[in-house]
N, C-alpha and C positions, 0 to 999 in steps of 0.2 A: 479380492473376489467381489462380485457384486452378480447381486440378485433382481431383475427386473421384475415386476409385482405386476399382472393382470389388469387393467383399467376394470373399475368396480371390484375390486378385491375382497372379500369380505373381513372388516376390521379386526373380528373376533380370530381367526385362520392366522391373519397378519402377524396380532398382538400372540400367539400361542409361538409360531413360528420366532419371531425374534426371542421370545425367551428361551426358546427350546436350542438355538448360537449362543448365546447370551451366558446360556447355565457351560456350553463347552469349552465356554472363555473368550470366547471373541468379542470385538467391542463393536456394536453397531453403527453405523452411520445411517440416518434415516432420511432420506432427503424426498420431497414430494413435491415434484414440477406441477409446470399447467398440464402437461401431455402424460407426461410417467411417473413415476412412484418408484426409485431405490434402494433397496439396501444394499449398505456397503459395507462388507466385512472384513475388519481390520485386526490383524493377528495373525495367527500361525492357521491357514486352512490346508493344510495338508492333506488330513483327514476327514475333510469333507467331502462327502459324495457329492458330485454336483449332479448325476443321473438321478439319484434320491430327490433334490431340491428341483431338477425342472420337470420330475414326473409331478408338481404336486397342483390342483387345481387354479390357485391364485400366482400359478410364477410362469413368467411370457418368458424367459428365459435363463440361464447362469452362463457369467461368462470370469474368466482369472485376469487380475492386471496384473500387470510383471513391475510396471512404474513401483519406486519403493516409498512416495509417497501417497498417501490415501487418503485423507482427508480435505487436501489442496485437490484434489484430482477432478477434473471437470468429469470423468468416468464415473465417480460418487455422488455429484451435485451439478446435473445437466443447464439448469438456470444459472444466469450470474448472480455473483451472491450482489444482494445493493446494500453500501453504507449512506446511511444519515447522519447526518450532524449538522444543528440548527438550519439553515437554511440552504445548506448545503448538500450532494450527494456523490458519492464514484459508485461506477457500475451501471449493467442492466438499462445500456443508453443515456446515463446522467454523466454527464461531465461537470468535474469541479476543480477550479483554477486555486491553489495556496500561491499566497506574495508575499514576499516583506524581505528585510536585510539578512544577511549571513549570520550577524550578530548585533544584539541589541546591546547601543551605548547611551542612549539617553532616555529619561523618559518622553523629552520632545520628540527626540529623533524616532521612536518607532511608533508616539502617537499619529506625527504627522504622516508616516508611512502608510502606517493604517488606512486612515483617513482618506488616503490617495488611491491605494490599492482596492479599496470598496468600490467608492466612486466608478472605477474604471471596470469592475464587472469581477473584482477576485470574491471568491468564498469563504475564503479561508486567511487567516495570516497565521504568518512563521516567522520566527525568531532565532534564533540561538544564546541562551545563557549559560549553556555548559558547550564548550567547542574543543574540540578533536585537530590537535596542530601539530604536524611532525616535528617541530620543532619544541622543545621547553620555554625558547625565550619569547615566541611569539605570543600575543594576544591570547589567553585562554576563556575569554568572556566573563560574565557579572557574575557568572553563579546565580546563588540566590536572589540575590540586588536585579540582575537579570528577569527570573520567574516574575517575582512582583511587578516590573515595567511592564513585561508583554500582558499582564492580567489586568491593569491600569489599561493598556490598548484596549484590551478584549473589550472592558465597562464602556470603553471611550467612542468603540466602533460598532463594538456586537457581534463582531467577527467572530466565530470559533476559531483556537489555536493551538499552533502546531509546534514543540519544540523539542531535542533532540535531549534523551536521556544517554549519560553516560556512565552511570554506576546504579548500582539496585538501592547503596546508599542513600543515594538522594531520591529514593521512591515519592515520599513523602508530600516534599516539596511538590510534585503533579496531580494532588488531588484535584484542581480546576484547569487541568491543562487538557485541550478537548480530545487530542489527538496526540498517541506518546510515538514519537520516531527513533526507529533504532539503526542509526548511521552503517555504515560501509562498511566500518572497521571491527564492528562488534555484532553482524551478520552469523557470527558463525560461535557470537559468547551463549550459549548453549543451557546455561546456568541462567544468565539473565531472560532469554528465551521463555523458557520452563516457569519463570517465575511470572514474568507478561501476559503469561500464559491463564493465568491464574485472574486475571483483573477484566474488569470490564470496559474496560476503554481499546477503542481502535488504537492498531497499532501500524502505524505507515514506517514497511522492512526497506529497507535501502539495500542493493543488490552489490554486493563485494567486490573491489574493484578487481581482484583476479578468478570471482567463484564464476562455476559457470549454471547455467539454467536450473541444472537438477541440484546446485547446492545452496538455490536460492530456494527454490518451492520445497527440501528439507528443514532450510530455517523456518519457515512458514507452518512446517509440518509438526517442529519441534514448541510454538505457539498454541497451535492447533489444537496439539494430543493432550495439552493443561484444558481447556476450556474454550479459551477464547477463536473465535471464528472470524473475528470481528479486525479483515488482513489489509494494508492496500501494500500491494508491492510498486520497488521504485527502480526504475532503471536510470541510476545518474553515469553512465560512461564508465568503460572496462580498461582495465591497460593492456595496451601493447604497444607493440617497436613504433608507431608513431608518437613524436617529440613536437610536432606542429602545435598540438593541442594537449590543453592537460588530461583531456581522456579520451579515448572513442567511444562516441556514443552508438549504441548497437542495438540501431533501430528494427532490424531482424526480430531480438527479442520480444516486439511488441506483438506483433500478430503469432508468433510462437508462443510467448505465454497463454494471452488469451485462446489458444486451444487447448492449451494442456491444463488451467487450471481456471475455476469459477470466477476466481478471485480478482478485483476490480486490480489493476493496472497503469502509472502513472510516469510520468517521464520527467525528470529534471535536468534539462538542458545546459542551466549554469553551469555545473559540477560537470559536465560530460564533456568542456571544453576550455573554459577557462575564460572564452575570450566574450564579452559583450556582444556584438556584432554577432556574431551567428547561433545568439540565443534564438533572437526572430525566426530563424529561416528551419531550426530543429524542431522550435515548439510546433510550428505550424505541419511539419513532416509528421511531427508524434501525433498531429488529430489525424491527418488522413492515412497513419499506419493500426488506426483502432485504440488506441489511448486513451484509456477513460477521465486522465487529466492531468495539469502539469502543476509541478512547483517551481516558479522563477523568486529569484533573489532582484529585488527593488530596492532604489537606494538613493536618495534625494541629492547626494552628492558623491557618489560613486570613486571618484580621485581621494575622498577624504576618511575613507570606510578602514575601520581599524582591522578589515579582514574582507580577504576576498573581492575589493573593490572594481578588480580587472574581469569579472564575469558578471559584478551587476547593473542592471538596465535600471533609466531615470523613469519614474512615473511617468512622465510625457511618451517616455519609448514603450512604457506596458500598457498607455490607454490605446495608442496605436495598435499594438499586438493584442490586446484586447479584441478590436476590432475587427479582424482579422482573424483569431481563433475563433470567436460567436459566428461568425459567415463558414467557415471550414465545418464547423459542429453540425450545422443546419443543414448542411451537404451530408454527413457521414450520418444524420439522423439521430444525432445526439441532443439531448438538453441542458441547453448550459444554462449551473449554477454560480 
């Protein structure tokens, strides 16, 4: 349910009103745009009168959402929400490009990454020291030898960084990692959710390769109801009966999300295909479908990458693409960081 608040609402009315939901157990959401002022009430409103609540001076109207997430709900928080991080932003008209390799193997190899990926207009780098491989015998990353390189890049470039946790285990090890991503497969570890929940660091959700919309903006919700607000969702490709590609990317979900939820919105093209080549031509679909920013995989020698080599693009290929998203952004009235 949510309760729309009167422009000039008197504060003292407001503050008596939220307590008076408050003490019958529900949990507030309080959200205050440029235009209106929300509350959103999250819990069992069964027994709420809503004729009670829109007879009352300061309420323009009450209205029930059925959506079973609340927090996520652009219906609770009619603004986009906007994240910062260092010089970078997603949301609220900011676009911000994350780069770098699949997985970190050197410390040359993801300094020089860096290095390139700034230059050419990225916000962000990304890494992988903990990696998610169907396989046992393949490649599983540096681990913690890993964290330490990409934070060597970070000093080297300035970049804030992004890399994916795999266990609540290795919490620890993330205290300087800017941005915690919680991959595809662990979208729906609920336990670890709840506990990210709890921390202050953005947390970029990676969308399940077979959940659909609403079990993506529940993992977000399941975030959410710990504390943190602080979401970017990611659409890296869903499976189905297409074998062409390692995944379909389903760019539908970009303008679908951003109407159902506040929450800043981002595309990873690598992952939603597999193949190099039509990284280009997705990333640029994902600005003019409303996408608040991409993560591509960069890779200084792509044929040599101990993982994932076949979906990632050369620095030369991302200064290009580069060029390319900044002109689409400027069209769609974005600003790119």
């Amino acid at each position: 349910m949510i309760i729309i608040l009167k422009q000039g609402a008197q504060k003292d009315k407001v503050h008596s009103l939220v307590h008076s939901l408050e003490e019958s157990g529900l949990h507030i959401n309080y959200s205050e745009g440029s235009h209106t002022t929300i509350l959103g009430l999250i819990g069992d409103t069964s027994a709420v009168d809503t004729d009670q609540l829109a007879a009352m001076d300061i309420v323009e109207g009450v209205k029930r959402v059925s959506e079973p997430y609340k927090a996520a709900n652009r219906k609770f928080h009619t603004d986009d929400t906007v994240i910062r991080i260092g010089r970078g932003a997603f949301g609220g008209g900011h676009f911000g490009v994350i780069a770098g390799p699949c997985s970190i193997e050197s410390n040359e190899q993801i300094i020089e990454v860096a290095m390139k990926v700034k230059e050419a207009g990225a916000s962000f780098l990304r890494g992988g020291a903990f990696k998610p491989r169907t396989s046992p015998y393949s490649f599983q990353g540096l681990r913690d030898d890993g964290i330490r390189m990409l934070l060597e890049a970070k000093k080297a470039s300035g970049l804030p960084i992004v890399t994916e946790i795999m266990s609540l285990a290795h919490y620890d090890l993330f205290a300087d990692v800017d941005i915690i991503q919680v991959g595809a497969r662990n979208m729906q570890n609920f336990e670890m959710l709840k506990e990210l929940g709890k921390c202050d660091k953005p947390i970029l959700l990676k969308r399940g390769l077979s959940s659909t919309i609403e079990e993506l903006l529940m993992s977000a919700e399941y975030i959410m109801s710990s504390g943190n607000t602080q979401i970017i969702l990611c659409e890296r490709g869903i499976r189905t009966f297409e074998t062409a590609t390692r995944n379909t990317l389903d760019i539908s979900a970009i303008p679908l999300l951003k109407k159902l939820t506040h929450l800043p919105v981002i595309v990873d093209p690598s992952h939603a295909t597999g193949i190099a080549s039509l990284v280009p031509p997705l990333a640029k679909a994902a600005v003019v479908s409303g996408a608040d920013g991409l993560m591509i995989e960069v890779h200084s020698h792509p044929a040599a990458a101990l993982c994932d080599g076949a979906q990632s693009i050369t620095p030369a290929q991302f200064a290009s693409l580069m060029q390319s998203v900044s002109a689409l952004a400027e069209i769609e009235h974005k600003t790119l960081f």
